[in-house]
N, C-alpha and C positions, 0 to 999 in steps of 0.2 A: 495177805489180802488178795493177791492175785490168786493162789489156789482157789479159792470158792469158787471165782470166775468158771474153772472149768469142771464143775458139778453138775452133773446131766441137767438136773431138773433146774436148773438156776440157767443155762444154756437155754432148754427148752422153754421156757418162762419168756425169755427176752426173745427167743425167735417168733415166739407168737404174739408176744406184740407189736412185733416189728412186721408181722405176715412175710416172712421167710426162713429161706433154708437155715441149719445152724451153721453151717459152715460160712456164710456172708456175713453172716455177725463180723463187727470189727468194734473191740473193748479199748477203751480208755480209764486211767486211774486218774484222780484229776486233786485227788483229796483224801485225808480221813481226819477224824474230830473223835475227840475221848473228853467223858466231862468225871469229875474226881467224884468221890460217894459223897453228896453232905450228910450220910448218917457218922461219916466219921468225923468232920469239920462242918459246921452249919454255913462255913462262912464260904465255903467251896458250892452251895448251892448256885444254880443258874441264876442270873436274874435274867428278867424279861426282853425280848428283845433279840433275842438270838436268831427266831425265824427270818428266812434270806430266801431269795429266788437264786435259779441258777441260770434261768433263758428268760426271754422277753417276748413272747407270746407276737407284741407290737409291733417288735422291730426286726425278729425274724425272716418276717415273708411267710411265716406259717403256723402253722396253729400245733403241730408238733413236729417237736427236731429232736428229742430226749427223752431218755426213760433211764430213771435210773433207781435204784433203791440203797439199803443199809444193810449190814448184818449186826441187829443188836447183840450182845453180848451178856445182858442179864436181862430179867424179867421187867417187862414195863409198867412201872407202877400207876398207870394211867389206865392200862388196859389189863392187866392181870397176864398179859401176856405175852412171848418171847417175839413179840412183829411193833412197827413202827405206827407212831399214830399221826395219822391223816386228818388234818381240821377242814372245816367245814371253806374256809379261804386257801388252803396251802397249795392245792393243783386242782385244776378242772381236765372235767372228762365230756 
């Protein structure tokens, strides 16, 4: 999981949202989460409930402090495709 960290384009990604150099970048691992297939077990399905914040926008002092993403690992059957899905509640921009 740290190798990805230092993939150019995953580097230059974060530097420009951060509006800096890459080299001030400073990474932290903080977490990772794996959920089982229920195409093989139905009972291993998610239930609801699992979306979570990670900062508090309120209690901050700022409006952002964080960026951070996923690397999914199979196709999203949500989205047909290999990137994470964004709901219309989960982060403002």
């Amino acid at each position: 999981m740290w190798y990805i960290r230092s993939k150019p384009k995953v580097v230059s990604a974060f530097a420009r949202v951060w509006g800096t150099e890459k080299e001030d970048l400073i990474v932290s691992f903080d977490g990772c989460c794996a959920f089982r297939p229920p195409s093989v077990d139905h009972r291993w399905r998610t239930r609801a409930g699992w979306f979570h914040t990670d900062q508090n926008g309120r209690t901050t002092g700022s409006d952002f402090v964080c960026a951070q993403d996923g690397l999914p690992c199979k196709r999203n059957s949500m989205t047909g495709t290999n990137s994470l899905l964004k709901t219309e509640t989960s982060c403002s921009s």
